[in-house]
N, C-alpha and C positions, 0 to 999 in steps of 0.2 A: 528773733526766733531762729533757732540752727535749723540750716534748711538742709532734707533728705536726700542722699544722695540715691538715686534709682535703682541705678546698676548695682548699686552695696545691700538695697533691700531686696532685690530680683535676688542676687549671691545664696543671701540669707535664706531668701526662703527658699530655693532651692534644695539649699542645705538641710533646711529642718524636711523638708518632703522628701529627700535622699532619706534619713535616716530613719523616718516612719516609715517608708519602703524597706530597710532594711530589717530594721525590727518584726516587720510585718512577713518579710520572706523565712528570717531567722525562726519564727517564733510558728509557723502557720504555712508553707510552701503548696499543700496539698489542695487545701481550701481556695488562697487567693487565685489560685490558676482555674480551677475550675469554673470561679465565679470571672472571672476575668473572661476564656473561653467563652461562658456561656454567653456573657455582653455580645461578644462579638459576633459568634455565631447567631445570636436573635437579632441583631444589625443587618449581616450578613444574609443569615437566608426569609426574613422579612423584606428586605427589598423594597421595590417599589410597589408590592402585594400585600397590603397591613389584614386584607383577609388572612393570611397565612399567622396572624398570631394567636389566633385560637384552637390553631394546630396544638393536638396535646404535649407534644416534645416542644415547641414553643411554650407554651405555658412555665415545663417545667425550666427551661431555660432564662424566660422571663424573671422568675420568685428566685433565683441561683443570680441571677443578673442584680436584683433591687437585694438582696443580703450581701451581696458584693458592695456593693455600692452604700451601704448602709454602715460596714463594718471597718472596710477601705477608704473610702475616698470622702466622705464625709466631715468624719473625724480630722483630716488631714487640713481640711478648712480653718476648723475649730483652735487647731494647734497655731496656726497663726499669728504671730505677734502682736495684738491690738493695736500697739502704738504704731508700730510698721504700717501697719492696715489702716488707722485713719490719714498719715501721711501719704500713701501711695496716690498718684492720681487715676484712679479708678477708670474714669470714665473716656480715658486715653489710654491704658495697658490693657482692660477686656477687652476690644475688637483684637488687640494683637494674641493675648492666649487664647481669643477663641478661636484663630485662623492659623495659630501652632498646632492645637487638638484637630480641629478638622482634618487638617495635611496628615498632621502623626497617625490618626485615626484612622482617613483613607489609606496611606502607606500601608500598614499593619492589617487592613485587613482586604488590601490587595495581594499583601505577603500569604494570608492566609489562603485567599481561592488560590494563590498558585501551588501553593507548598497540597492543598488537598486534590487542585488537579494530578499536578506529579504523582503525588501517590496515588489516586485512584488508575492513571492509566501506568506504573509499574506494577501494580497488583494486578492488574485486567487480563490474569492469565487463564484462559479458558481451560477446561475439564474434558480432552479430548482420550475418548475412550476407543482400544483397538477393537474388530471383531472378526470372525471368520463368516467368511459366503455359507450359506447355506448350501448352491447348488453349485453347478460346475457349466457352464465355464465362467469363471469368475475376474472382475476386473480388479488389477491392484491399486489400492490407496497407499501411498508414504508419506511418512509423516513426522516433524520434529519441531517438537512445542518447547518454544523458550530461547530458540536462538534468535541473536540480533542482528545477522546481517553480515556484522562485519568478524565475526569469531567463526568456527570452524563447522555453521551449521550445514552447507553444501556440502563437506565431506561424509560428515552423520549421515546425511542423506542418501549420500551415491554409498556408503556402509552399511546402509537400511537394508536398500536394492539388493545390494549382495547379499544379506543374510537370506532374504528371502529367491533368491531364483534369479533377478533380473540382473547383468553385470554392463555396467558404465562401460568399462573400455571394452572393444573388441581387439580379439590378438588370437592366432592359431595355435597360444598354449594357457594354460588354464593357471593363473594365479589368483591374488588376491583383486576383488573386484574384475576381474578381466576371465575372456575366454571367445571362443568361435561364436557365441552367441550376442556377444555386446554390443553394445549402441555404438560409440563410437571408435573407428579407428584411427590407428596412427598417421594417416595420410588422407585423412576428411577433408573436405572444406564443410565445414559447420556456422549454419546461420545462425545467429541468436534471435531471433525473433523479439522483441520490446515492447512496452509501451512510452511512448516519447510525443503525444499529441501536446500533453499536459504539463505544467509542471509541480512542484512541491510535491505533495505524496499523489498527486495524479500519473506518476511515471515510474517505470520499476524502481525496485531500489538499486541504487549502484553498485554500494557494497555489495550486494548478492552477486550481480551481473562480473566485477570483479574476480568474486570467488569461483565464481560458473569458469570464466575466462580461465581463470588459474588453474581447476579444476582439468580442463581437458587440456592444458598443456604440459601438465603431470602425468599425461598418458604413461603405463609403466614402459612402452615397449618405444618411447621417445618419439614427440610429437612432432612431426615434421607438415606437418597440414596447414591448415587458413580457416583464421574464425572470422568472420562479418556480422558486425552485430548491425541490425538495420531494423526499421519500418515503416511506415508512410503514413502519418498525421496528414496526409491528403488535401495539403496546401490550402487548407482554412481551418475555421472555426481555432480552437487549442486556445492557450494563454496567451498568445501572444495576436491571435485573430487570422492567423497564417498560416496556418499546420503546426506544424511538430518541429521539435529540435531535440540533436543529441548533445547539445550544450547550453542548456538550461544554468541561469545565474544562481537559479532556484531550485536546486533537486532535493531528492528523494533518498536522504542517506543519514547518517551520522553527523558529517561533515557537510552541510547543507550546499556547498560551494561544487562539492564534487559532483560532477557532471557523467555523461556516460563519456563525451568525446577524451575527456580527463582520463576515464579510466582506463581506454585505449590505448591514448598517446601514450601511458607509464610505459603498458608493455612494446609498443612499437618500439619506444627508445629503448629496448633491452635488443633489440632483434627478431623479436617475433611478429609471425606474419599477423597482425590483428588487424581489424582496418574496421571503418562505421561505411554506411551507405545510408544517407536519408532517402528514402521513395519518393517524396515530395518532390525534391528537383526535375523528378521526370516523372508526375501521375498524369502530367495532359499529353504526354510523348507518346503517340503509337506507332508501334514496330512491329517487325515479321520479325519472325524466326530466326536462328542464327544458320539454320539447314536450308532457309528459303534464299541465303546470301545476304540477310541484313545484319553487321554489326553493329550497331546502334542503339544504345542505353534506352529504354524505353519500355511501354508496356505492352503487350499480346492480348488483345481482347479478340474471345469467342464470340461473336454477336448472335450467335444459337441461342434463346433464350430458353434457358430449361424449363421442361413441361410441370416440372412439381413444384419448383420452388421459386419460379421466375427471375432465379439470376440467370446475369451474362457475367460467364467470369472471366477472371482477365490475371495477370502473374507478372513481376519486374522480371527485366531481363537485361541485364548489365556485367561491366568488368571491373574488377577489384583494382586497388590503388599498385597493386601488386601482382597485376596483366591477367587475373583467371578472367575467363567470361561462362558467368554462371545462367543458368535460365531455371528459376525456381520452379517450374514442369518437370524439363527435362535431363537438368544436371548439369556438369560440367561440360562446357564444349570442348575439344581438341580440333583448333583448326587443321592444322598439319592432317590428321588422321579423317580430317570430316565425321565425326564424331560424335554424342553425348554419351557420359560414364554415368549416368543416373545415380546408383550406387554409391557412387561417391560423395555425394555430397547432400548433409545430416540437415534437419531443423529442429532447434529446440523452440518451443513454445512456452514463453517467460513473461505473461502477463501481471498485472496488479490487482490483485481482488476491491472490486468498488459496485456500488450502486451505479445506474444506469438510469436517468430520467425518462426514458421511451422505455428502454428493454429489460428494464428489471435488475441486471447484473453484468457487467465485464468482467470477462475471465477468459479462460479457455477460448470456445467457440467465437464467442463474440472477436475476442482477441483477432482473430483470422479477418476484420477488416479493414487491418492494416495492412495486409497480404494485396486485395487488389485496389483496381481504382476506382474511385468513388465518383469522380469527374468527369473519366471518358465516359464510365458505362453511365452517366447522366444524361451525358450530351446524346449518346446513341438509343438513349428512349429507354433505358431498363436500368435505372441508380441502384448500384449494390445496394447503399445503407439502406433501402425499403425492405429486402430483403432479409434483413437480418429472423424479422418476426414471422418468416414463412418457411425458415429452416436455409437459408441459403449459405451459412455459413459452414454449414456441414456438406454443403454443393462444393462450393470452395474450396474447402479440404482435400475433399477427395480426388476433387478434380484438377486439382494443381499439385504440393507436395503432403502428405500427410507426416505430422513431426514423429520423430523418433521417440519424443518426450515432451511432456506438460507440466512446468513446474509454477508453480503458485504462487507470489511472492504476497504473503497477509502477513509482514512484519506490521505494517501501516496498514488499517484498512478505513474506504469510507462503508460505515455501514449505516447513513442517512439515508434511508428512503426516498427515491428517485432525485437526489439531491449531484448522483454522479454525471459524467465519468471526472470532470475538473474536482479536484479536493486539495483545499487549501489545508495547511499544516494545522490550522486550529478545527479543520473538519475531519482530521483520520484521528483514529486510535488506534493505540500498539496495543498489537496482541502474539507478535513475536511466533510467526506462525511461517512454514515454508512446508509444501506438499506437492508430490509427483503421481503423475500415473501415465502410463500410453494410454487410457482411453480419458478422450477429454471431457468427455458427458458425464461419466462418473466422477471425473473431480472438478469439475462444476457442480455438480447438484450436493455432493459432499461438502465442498468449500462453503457454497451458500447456506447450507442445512445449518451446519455445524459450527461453523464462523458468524458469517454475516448476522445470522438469526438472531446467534447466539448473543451476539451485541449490542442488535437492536432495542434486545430486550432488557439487558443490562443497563442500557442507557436511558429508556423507556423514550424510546421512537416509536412514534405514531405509522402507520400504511405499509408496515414492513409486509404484511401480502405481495408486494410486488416483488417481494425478495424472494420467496417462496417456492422450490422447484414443487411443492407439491399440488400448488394453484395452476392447474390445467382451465381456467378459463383463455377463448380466443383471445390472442395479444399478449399474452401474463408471461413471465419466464420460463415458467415449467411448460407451458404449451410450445414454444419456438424451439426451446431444447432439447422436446421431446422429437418434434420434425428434423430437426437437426441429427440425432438420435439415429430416424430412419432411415436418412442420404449415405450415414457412415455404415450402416448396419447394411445398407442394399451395397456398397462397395466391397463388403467381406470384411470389416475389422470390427474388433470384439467395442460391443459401446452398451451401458446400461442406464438406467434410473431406477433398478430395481436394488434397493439393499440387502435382497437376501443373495444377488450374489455379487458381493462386492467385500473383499479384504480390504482391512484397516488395519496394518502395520503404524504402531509410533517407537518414537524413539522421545525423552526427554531430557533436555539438559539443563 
């Protein structure tokens, strides 16, 4: 008897299954994909949940699954060469095509949740609507829905500002974006304020901080100033169980590799004065003043502990890589002149929009306690982080530098219910979102409203209440925000949680 050769009947039937495939695509493309789909998909979101097959879309997917199956794959048995088919040894080639289909199976419809993740978070573009304050005096919202980060949304942004009233640079003659009234001038030192505890989407994004960077050294009237982008992950807790770093392996950007200290160094090697400052290095360091004769890197704690909100605040006080010595109270020092220029020197406030597992939401306000020390004012009996939930980070503010500007970065947000401030890459969603204001309260309670909420819901997140600036229960977000709210509003700057007076400028691209 001629014995079978294997691999010549494997060929074969290959062949005949190739060409009922083919006929089958030729003759029917619409149907087989559907029924095909539907397989998967009743695979797929069945699970490890076989309750879920009595889900009605189950069902119909189910009877779309067995007429697939019925009409396709069946018949293709059938078609089999009888004689090939008693020859084969059966009972040695089925564990092997059943652990081709398995692999093939899982593969394909591992293909499939990624290919539907993808699309669900580039479609996950929120419906943000502008409106005008009702009453006067009103705070400004900006806003530009749909940039990435790394394309020209920063500029939209500071182009918003200008349309409406507020101008980026400052300069003593009035052009485009610029004029006696603007934020920054040509001989600033401007901090950028971070967040850098965390890494992956726990920390700003790069690209932005990049564009921010590039952004004021395009001053029109030519930038001769010092940016320091700095903040103080407060030598614990973060990713790494240490505090914070601005050279994360893992960040927060397009190019995952890119780092904030990356983003620096580019422009350092061109000539510009850019430089990082981690806090960390010096949050256990206390200093005096630089008027009291101490120059020494370190931090300034008030041990006054305030009557409203029970901090003790405290502010870095150090010199750049590039000899300024700054004191975030009271400005630049001039030793020569015995000195501080207050004035001179800007903060922007450039936090990551994310849930908070104590405080409900990081943003804005919260952002401020990377500002002091978490450590000293432990050891001296009054720890900032308690404070956060009794308004003290709006103590903070005031009472140290309050920023020139607030910008938002929700390219990535987590909007997990108390599941922040750390968020891993498979825990944010893009929502491709970046928003300003000078009052930070208002784009906090905006941000959370209209973003975070809006996502939770999308996703269908459970306990989003703690997201909720309009949950004024003691402890909740909206209650601490609100105290918060009070510290800025008794120091004279304009701060709301009221939407009827609050402008919503968007721009989208």
């Amino acid at each position: 008897m001629r014995r079978i050769n294997i691999k010549t009947s494997i060929v074969r039937l290959c062949g005949k299954v190739f060409l009922t495939f083919r006929e089958v695509y030729t003759l029917s493309f619409s149907p087989f994909m559907i029924g095909l789909f539907s397989l998967l998909w009743f695979i797929f979101r069945t699970g490890t949940k076989p309750s879920r097959a009595v889900y009605p879309c189950q069902r119909i997917a189910a009877a779309n699954s067995y007429l697939w199956l019925s009409i396709y794959v069946f018949p293709i048995f059938r078609a089999i060469n009888q004689k090939v088919h008693r020859k084969i040894n059966w009972k040695k080639l089925l564990p092997v095509i059943l652990a081709i289909v398995i692999i093939g199976g899982s593969i394909a419809l591992w293909n499939l949740y990624e290919a539907v993740r993808r699309r669900e978070m580039r479609e996950l573009g929120l419906k943000i609507v502008g409106k005008t304050a009702r009453f006067e005096p009103a705070s400004d919202i900006f806003v530009v829905n749909g940039t990435r980060g790394y394309d020209d949304g920063i500029f939209k942004l500071i182009n918003l500002m200008a349309e409406h009233g507020l101008l980026f640079y400052k300069s003593p003659d009035y052009g485009e974006n610029k004029g006696p009234n603007g934020l920054i001038d040509r001989d600033d030192v401007v901090i950028i304020k971070v967040n850098s505890q965390w890494d992956e989407r726990g920390g700003t994004n790069t690209d932005l901080v990049k564009a921010l960077i590039q952004a004021i050294l395009n001053h029109p009237d030519g930038f001769i100033g010092e940016i320091v982008v700095a903040d103080n992950g407060q030598a614990q807790y973060g990713s790494a169980g240490s505090g914070g770093s601005l050279n994360w392996s893992r960040s927060n950007a397009e190019d995952i590799s890119q780092s904030i200290q990356n983003v620096v160094d580019s422009f350092a090697a061109m000539g510009y004065k850019v430089s990082t400052y981690l806090w960390d290095t010096i949050t256990t360091k206390r200093v005096g003043e630089y008027f009291e004769g101490d120059m020494e890197d370190g931090y300034v704690v008030n041990t006054t502990i305030n009557s409203r909100t029970g901090i003790m605040v405290s502010y870095p006080k150090f010199k750049t890589v590039f000899g300024t010595y700054i004191s975030f109270k009271h400005g630049i020092w001039d030793y020569e002149a015995k000195t501080y220029y207050s004035d001179k020197l800007k903060v922007i406030n450039f936090p990551v929009l994310k849930s908070h597992s104590i405080y409900g939401v990081t943003a804005c306000v919260k952002h401020y306690m990377g500002v002091g020390s978490d450590k000293l004012t432990a050891t001296l009996g009054a720890r900032m982080h308690n404070t956060v939930g009794t308004g003290g980070m709006g103590t903070e503010m005031v009472e140290t530098r309050f920023p020139v500007l607030n910008i938002i970065d929700a390219i990535w947000v987590n909007a997990i219910p108390g599941n922040g401030p750390s968020t891993s890459y498979g825990e944010a969603t893009r929502v491709n979102i970046i928003a300003a204001s000078i009052d930070p309260v208002a784009l906090d309670y905006w941000a959370a409203k209209y973003i975070l909420l809006e996502v939770a819901r999308f996703k269908g997140y459970s306990g989003s209440s703690s997201m909720d600036p309009d949950n004024v229960e003691t402890g909740s977000f909206g209650y601490w925000l609100r105290l918060s709210m009070d510290e800025i509003r008794r120091a004279g700057y304009q701060s709301t949680v009221d939407e009827d007076y609050m402008n919503v400028y968007v721009v989208h691209i």
